[in-house]
N, C-alpha and C positions, 0 to 999 in steps of 0.2 A: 325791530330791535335796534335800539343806538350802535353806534359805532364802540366807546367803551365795552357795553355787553358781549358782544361777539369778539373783543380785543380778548376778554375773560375765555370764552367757549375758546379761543385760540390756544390760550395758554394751558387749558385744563385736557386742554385734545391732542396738544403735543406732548403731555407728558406721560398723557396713559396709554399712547404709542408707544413712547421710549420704555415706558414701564414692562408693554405687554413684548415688546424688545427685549428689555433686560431678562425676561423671565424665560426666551424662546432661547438666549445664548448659553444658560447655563447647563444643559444638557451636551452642548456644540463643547464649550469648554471643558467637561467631561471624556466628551467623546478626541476630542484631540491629546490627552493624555493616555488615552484607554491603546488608542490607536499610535501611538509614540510619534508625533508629526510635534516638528521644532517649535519654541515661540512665536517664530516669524510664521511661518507656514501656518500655526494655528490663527494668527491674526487672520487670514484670507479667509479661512474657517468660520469663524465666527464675525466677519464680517459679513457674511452674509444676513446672521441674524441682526446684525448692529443696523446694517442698510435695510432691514427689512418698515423703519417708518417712511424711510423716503420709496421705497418700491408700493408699500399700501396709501400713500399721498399721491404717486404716478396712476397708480390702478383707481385710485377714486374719482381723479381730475378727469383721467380719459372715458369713464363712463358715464358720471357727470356731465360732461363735454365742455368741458373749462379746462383742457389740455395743457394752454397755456401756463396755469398756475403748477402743476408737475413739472413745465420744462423750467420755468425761471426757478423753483427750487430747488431743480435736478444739479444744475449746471450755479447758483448761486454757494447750493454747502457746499461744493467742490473748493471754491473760492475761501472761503472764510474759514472752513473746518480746521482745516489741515493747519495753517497760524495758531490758529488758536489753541490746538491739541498742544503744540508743540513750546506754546508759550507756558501752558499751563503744567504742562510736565516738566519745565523747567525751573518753573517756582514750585512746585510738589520738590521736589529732588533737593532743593535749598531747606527744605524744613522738615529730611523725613527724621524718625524715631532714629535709635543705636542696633535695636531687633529687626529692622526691615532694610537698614545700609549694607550693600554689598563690603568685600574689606579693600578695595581701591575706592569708597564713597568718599573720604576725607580728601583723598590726594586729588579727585576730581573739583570736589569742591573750590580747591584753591588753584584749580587749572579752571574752573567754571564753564566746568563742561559738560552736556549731557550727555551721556554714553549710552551709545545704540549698538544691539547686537550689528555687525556690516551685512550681514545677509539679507537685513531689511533692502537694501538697496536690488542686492539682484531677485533676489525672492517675490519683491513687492513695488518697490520704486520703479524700478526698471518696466514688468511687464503693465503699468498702470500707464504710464508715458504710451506705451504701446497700444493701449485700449484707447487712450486719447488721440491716436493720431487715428487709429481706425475710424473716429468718433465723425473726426474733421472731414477725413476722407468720402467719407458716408455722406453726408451733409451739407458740406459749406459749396460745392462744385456747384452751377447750376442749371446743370443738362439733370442731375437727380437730389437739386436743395430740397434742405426738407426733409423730415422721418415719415418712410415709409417703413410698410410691415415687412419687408425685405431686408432694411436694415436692424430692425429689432432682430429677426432670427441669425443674423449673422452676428449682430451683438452676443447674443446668448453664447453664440457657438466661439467665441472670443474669449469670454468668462469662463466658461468650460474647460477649456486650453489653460486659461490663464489660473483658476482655483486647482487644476491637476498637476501642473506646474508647482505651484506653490505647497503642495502636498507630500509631492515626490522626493521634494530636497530635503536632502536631513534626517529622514525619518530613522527612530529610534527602536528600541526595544519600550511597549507598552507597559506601563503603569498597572497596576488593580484599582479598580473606583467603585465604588458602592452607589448602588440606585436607589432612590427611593420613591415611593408612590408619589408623594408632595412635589415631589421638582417635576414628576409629569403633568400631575392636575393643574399646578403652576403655570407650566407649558404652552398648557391647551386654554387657559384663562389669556396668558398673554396674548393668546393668537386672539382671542375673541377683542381684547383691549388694542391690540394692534388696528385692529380692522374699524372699531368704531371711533378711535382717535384719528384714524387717517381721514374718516369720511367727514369730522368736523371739521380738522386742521384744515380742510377744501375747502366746506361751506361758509366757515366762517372767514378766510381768507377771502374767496368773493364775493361777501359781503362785506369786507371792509376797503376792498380796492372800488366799490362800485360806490357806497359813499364817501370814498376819495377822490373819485374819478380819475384813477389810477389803471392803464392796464393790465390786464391778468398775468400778464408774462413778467413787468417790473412786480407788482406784489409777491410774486412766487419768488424774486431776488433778495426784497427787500422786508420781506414780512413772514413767509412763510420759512425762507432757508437760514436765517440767523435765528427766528423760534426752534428750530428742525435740531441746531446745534447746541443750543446751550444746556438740554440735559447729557450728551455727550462731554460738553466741558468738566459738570461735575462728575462721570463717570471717570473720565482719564482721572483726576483727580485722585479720587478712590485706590485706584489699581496702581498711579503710580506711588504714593502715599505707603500703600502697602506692601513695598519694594520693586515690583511689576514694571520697571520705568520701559522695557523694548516692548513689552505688552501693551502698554498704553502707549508708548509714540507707534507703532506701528500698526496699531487696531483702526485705524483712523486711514489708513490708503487702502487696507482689505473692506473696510467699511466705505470709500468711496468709490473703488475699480467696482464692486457691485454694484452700487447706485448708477453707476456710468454705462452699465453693462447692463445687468437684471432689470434694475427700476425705467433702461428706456424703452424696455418692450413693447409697456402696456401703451404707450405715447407713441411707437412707431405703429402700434395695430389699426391704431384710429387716423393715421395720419395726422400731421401735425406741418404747415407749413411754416419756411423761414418770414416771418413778415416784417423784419428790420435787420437788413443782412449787418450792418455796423453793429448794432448789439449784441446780437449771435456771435459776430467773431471775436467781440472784444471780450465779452464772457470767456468763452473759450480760448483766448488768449491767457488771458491772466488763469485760467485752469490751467494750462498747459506751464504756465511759467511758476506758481505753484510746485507744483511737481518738480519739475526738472532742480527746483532753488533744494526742495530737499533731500533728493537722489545728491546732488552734488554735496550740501553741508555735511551728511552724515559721512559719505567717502572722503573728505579732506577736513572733515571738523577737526580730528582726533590729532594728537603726539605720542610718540614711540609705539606705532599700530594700534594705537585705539580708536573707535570710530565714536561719530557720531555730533554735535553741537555745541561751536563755542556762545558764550554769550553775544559776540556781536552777530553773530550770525541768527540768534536766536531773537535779534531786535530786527536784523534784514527781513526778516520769513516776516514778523508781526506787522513789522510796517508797510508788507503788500496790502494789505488789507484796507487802511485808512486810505491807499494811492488808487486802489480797486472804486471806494467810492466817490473817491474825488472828479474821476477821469469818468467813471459812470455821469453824477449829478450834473460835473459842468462839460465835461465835451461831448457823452452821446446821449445823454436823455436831455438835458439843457435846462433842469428844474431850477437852477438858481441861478440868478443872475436876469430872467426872461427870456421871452423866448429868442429862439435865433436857429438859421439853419434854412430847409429850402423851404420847410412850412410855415414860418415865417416871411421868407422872401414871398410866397406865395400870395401870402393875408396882406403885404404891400400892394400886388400885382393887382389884386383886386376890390383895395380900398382906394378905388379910385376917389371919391373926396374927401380920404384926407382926415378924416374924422374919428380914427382907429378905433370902428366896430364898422364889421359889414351888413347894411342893410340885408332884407331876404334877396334883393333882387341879387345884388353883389353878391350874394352866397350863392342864389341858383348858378350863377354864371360860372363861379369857381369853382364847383361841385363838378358841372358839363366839362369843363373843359379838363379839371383833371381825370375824371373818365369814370368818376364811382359807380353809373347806373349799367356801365357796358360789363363791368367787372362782376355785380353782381345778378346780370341777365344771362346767366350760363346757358341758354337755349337761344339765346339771340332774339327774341321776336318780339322784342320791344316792350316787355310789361315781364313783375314779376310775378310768378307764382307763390303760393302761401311756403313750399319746399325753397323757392331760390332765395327768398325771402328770410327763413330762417336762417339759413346756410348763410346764406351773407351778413345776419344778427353776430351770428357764432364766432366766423373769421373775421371782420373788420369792425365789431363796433362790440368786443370782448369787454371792456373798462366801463361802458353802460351798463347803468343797471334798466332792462329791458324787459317787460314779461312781453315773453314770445307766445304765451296762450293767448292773452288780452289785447296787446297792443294791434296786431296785425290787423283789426280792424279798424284801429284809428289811425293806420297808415289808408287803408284801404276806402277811401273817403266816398267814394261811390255806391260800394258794397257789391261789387261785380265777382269778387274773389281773384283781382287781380292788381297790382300793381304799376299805375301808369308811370312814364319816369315825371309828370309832375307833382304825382303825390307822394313820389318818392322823398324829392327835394324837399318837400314841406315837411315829409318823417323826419329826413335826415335833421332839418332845423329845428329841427324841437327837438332832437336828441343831442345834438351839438349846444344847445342854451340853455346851457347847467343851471344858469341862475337865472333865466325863465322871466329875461327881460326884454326881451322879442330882439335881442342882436348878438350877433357873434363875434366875442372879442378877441384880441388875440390867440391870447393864450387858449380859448377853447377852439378857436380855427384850430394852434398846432396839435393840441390835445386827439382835436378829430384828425388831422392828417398824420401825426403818429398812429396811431390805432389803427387808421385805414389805410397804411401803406401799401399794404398787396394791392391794391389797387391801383399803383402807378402802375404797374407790368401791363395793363390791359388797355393804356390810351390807344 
């Protein structure tokens, strides 16, 4: 299937996610009036259902074993959601009705402010900040980099804490709400439409990073987690639209302290290694500064104790976004401009004449010496097995598209059912020559040596 096609299967699998999402929150919304828990408090509530395309995209990737494509859209909508929620709520609020304006709507307007309940901050902002440092803490150190299944269950037990928290404040005297058959059968439809949108939103994401020859962890940034959001755009939309404006800016941080929480489970169960410590944290950076930019606008947006967003501030939050990919494409991925960085300085080191593409030999050489064959000989004894073999397909060479039933024999050139490291060399080079003109040129040296960084740790 073309790349267009499955661009199509992306589009049509994230929506009947959001869909079977939309259908799983309306019971939660229910039940947070039934049960008298505040706006804000009800956000964390039904952010569970809201986060539940990105927890069935995590639980797809990790069974899959495209892990990677879960974490870059874990850690990607965290980045871009939250601007955008809040841009979009703030043009809702500019053009609602006379029947859905609160009676301070007018006076705000000419203050151009969005007004937030302030609870959103301690209820929601606050313990999210908190789940992200847990996140770092867990992760980025590296005596234990990395999701392990030790960090997923501690994640959980964080969200736990932090949804009972956000439950507890506030709570009211409960509402009457009428049930009906439909909003269940709804329900249990959305959950069926949750599940089979997440498994395409996967498949069809690596399929189109593998005809980009893109990594799995950058497609999960850059394809799967801005698709992941934009039926959420039109959702705030909606609810602020229809007066709802603290429901719809604040659904959006209970909708992502879940994903942060819940959706890393299935990704720490399988393990999941850091395998570019600079993107890892700078993802995580800009999550973290996210957050913190909207805890602070909503406690100091406001005059005479109002909370919440002024316009400039509402242009500050938006314009992380455009800086997020800027600081991505040219200083840590280095897609524009060419390449540059050590996999580059590397493809100098070993284009000894000069002719920028490396013969095979020049490739074996550079292969040995930065350490690929030791990295993926996890038993040491010099050859790989058809197991160490896949295991090293999976972690270093994710952005191939690889069939790991087929191929292994055309690594396996002998037919021994083993892996010498010179037939490694010659896989590797025909995995590396995307365009299958027997040299490797730059940008597919850096290509392979981003992808296969874990591999430095093992020279």
């Amino acid at each position: 299937m073309s790349v267009w096609i499955w661009a199509l299967v992306l589009v049509a699998a994230v929506w009947a996610a959001h869909w079977g999402a939309e259908h799983l929150a309306k019971p939660l919304k229910k039940l947070r009036k039934q049960w008298g828990f505040s706006v804000a408090a009800g956000g964390a509530l039904v952010g569970v259902a809201s986060a539940s395309p990105e927890i069935g995209i995590n639980v797809a990737s990790a069974v899959t074993g495209v892990a990677d494509i879960g974490l870059g859209a874990m850690f990607g909508s965290n980045v871009i959601a939250i601007p955008f929620m809040v841009v979009t709520a703030y043009i809702a609020t500019r053009h609602l009705k006379k029947e859905n304006a609160g009676k301070d709507h007018e006076q705000h307007e000419k203050e151009h402010l969005l007004k937030v309940d302030p609870t959103a901050v301690t209820v929601q902002a606050l313990p999210y900040l908190v789940i992200l440092a847990v996140v770092a803490i867990l992760t980025v150190p590296a005596q234990w980099r990395g999701l392990q299944p030790i960090d997923g269950w501690i994640m959980l037990g964080v969200y736990l804490v932090y949804l009972a928290q956000a439950l507890l404040r506030g709570r009211e005297e409960g509402e009457k709400v009428e049930w009906k058959k439909k909003e269940i059968y709804l329900a249990v439809a959305g959950l069926a439409a949750l599940g089979l949108g997440a498994f395409f939103t996967v498949k069809a994401t690596e399929n189109i990073v593998a005809a980009l020859g893109l990594s799995k962890v950058v497609g999960g940034l850059f394809i799967t987690a801005p698709m992941a959001a934009l039926p959420e755009i039109f959702a705030t939309w909606s609810v602020v639209k229809s007066g709802q404006i603290t429901s719809g800016v604040t659904s959006v941080i209970g909708d992502h302290a879940a994903t942060m929480a819940v959706a890393f489970l299935p990704l720490a169960l399988v393990t999941v290694p850091v395998k570019d410590l600079t993107l890892y944290v700078t993802v995580l950076s800009f999550v973290a500064l996210v957050g913190i930019l909207y805890a602070a606008f909503i406690h100091w947006g406001g005059k005479n104790g109002q909370h919440g967003f002024n316009r400039w501030q509402v242009y500050t939050l938006g314009a992380v976004v455009p800086v997020y990919v800027g600081v991505m494409l040219f200083g840590v991925l280095q897609v524009i401009g060419g390449p540059s960085g050590e996999g580059a300085n590397f493809f100098k080191v070993f284009n000894e004449d000069k002719n920028n593409y490396l013969e095979d030999g020049e490739f074996y050489r550079a292969v040995g010496d930065i350490g690929y064959f030791k990295a993926w000989d996890q038993e040491g004894d010099a050859s790989l097995s058809e197991d160490e073999w896949r295991a090293g397909i999976s972690e270093y060479l994710g952005g191939y598209k690889i069939d790991q039933i087929e191929e292994f024999g055309e690594w396996d050139l002998n037919g021994d059912s083993q892996i010498s490291e010179d037939e490694f060399r010659e896989g590797l080079f025909e995995a590396a020559d995307q365009d299958r003109n027997n040299q490797i040129s730059e940008s597919e040296f850096v290509n392979l040596y981003r992808e296969g960084s874990g591999s430095q740790k093992n020279k």
